[in-house]
C-alpha positions in Angstrom: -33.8 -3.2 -43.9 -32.7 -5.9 -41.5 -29.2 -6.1 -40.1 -28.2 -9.0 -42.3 -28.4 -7.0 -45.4 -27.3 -3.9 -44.4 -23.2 -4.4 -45.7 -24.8 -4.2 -48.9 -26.6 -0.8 -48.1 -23.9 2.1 -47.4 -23.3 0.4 -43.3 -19.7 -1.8 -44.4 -17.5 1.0 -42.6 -19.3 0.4 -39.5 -18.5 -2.3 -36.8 -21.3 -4.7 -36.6 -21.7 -3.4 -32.7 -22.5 0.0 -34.4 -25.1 -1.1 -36.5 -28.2 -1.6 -35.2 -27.7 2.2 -33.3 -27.3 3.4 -36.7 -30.5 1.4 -38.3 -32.8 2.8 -35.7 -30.9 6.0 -35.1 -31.4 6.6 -39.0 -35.1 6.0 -38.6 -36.0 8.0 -35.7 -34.3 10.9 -37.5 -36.2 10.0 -40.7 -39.2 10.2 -38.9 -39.4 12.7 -36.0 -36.2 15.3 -37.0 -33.1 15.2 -34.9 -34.8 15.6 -31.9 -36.3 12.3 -32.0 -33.0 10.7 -32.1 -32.8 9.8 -28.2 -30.3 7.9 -26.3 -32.9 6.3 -24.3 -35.2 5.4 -27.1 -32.3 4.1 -29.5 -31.1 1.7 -26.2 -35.3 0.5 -25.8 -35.2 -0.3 -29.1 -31.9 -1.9 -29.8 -32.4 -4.2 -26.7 -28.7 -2.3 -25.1 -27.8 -0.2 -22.0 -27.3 4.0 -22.7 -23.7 2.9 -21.5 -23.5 1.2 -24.7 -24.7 3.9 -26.9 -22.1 6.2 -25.1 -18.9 3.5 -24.9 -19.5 3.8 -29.0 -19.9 7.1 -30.3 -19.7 9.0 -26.9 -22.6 11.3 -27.8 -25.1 12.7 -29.5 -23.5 15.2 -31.5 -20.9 12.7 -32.9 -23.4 10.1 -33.2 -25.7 12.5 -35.4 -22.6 13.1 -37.3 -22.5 9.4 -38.2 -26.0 9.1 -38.9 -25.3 11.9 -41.5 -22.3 10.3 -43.0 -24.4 7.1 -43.5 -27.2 9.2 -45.6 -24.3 10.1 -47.8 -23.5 6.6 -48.2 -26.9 5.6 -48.7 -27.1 8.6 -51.2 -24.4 7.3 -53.3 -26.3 3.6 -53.6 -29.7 5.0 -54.0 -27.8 7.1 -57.3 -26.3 3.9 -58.9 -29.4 2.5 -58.7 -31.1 5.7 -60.2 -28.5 5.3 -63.0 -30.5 2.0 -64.2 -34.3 4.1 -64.2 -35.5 4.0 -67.4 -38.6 6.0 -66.6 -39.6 8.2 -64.3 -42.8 6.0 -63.7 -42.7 3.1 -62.9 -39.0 2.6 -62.4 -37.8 5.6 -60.5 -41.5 5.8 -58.5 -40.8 2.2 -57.3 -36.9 3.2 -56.7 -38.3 5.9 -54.4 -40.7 3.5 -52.6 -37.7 1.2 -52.1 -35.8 4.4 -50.2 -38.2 5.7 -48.8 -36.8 6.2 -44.8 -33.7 8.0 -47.3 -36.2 10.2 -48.6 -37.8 11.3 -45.4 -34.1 11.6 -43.5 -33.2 14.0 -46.5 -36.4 16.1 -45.8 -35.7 16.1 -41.9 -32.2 17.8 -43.4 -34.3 20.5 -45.6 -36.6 21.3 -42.8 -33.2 21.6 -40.7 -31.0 23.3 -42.9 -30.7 26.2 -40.9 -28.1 24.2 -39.0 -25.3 24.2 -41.2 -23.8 20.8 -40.9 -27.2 19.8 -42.1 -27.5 21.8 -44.8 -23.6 20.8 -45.8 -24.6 17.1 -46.2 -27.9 18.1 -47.9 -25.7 19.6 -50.2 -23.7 16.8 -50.8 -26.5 13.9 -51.0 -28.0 15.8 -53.3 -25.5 16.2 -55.7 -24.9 12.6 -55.8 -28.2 11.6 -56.2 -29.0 14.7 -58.6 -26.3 13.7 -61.0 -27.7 10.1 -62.2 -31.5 11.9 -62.3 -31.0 13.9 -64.5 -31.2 12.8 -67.6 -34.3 10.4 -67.0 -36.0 13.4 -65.9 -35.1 15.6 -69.0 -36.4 13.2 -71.1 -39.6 12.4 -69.0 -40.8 15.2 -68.6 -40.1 16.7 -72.1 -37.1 19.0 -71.9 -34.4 16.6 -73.4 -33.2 19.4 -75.4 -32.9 21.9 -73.0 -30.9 20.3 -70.3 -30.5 23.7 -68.2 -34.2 24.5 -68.0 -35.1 21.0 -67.1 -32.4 21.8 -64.6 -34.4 24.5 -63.1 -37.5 23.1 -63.6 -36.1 20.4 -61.3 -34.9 22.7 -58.7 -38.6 24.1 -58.1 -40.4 20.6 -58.1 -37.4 19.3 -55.9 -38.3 22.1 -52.9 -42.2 21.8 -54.2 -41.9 17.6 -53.7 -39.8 17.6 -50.0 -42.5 20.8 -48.9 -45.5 17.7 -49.8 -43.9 14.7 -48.7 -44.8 12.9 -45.8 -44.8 9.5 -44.5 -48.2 8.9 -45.4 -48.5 9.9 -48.9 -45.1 8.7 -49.7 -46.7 5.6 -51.8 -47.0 5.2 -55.7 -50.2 6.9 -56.6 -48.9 9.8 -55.2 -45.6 9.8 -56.7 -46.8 8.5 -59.8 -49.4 11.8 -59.9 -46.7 14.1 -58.9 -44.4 13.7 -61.8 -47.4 13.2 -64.2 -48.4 16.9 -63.3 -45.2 18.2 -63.8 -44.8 16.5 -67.4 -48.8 18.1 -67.9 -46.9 21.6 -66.4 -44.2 21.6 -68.5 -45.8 21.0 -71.9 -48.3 23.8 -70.9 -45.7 26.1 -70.7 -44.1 25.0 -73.7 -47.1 25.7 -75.5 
């Protein structure tokens, strides 16, 4: 996502200073877990002094804060746009290819929900995005009539889906084979 385009993307409460700390911020965490999100790094990569990073979020902690705060933000787009998914393949696979760096900053939060503000904002981007999925879901994979198990169904394959994902096989034959197998799971065990 370039900085141009990010007020449209969950960064308009942010000072366009801010931005680009947040962008790569984001992605480190996406990528290597909160331990990857580095001062030093960040300021390489943003072309800007540490003293800059520190003049605007002071440190670490607060700045991790923020990084969580914009994943709920980006949450709350990535749902609206779930809303439209007609299908779970193609339209929600490619929706998922479109957020991809969301999808691996909300596994860095499920491998790190032992810290509890992590697990708090897991919580809540997951409810937001959970909500709109739903009912595409239900219907996709065969359970439209039984909105509570598809429920549960959705719990396991969501644990199941973040314990597989990786940067690597995050692309759409592997998405699109994922929720095929769980359509081919359910209707066996509706059988």
């Amino acid at each position: 996502m370039s900085i141009k385009n990010a007020n449209n993307h969950g960064l308009s409460a942010f000072r366009d200073i801010e931005r680009p700390w947040i962008l790569v911020g984001y992605s480190l965490f996406a990528k290597e877990g909160p331990g990857g999100v580095q001062v030093q790094v960040m300021a390489r990569q943003v072309q800007k002094s540490k003293s800059s990073f520190y003049h605007l979020f002071a440190d670490l902690d607060i700045f991790k804060e923020v990084l969580l705060n914009y994943h709920l933000e980006r949450s709350k787009v990535i749902a609206e746009k779930e809303s439209l998914c007609q299908n779970l393949v193609p339209d929600l696979v490619n929706l998922l290819l479109e957020v991809k760096e969301d999808l691996l900053f909300n596994r860095q939060l499920r491998v790190h929900r032992d810290k509890a503000n992590f697990n708090h904002f897991l919580q809540k981007a997951d409810a937001v995005v959970q909500e709109s999925f739903y009912k595409v879901w239900a219907r996709d994979i065969g359970l439209p009539e039984k909105p509570h198990l598809a429920k549960d169904v959705f719990a396991l394959a969501l644990e199941n889906f973040y314990l597989q994902l990786t940067d690597q096989n995050l692309n759409y034959e592997w998405l699109a084979r994922y929720f095929q197998d769980l359509r081919v799971l359910v209707q066996q065990f509706k059988r």
